[in-house]
C-alpha positions as CSV (number, residue, x, y, z in Angstrom):
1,X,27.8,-25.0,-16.6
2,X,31.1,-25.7,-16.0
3,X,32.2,-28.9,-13.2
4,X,34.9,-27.3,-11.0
5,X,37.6,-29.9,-10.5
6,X,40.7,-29.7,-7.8
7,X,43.8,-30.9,-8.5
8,X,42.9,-33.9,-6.2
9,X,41.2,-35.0,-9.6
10,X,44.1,-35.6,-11.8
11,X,47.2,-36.2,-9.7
12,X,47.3,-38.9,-7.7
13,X,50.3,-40.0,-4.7
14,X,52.8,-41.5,-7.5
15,X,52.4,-38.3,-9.4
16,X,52.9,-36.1,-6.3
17,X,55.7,-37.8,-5.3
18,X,57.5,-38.3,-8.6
19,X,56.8,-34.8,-9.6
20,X,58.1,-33.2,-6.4
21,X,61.2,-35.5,-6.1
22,X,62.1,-34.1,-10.0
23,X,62.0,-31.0,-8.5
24,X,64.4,-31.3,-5.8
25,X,66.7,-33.2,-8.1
26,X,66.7,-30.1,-10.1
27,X,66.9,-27.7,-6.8
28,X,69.4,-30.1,-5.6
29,X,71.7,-29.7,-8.9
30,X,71.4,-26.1,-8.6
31,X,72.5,-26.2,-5.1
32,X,75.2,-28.7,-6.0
33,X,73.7,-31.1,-3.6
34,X,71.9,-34.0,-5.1
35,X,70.9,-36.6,-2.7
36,X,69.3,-33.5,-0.1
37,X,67.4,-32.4,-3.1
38,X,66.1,-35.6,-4.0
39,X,65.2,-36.2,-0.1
40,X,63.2,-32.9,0.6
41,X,61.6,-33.5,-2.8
42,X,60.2,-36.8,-1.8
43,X,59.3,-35.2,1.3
44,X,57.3,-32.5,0.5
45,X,55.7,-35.2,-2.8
46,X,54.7,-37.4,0.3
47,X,53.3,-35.1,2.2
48,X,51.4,-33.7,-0.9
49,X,50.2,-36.5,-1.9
50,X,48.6,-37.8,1.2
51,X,47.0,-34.2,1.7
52,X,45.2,-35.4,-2.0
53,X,44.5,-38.5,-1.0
54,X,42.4,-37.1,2.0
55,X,40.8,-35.1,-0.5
56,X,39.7,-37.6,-2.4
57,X,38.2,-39.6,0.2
58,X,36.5,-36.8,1.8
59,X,35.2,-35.9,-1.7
60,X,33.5,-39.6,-2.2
């Protein structure tokens, strides 16, 4: 039998947040506006990452 495993399993906040803020650098380049970008990528990497973290706890 297969173990079902979230993604709360193999991303953790640094990887959230690093992932997402490459992301709105990207968005950001597209949109010719860098630093916004970078900012609502970090954002939303925060925010992501503290909604795994929870997971995580509430898993253990």
């Amino acid at each position: 039998m297969r173990n079902k495993h979230s993604m709360s399993d193999y991303v953790n906040m640094g990887t959230a947040i690093g992932l997402c803020a490459a992301g709105g650098i990207l968005l950001g380049a597209i949109f010719s506006n860098l630093i916004l970008g970078l900012i609502i990528g970090v954002a939303i990497g925060v925010v992501l990452g503290a909604v795994l973290q929870l997971n995580i706890k509430k898993k253990r």
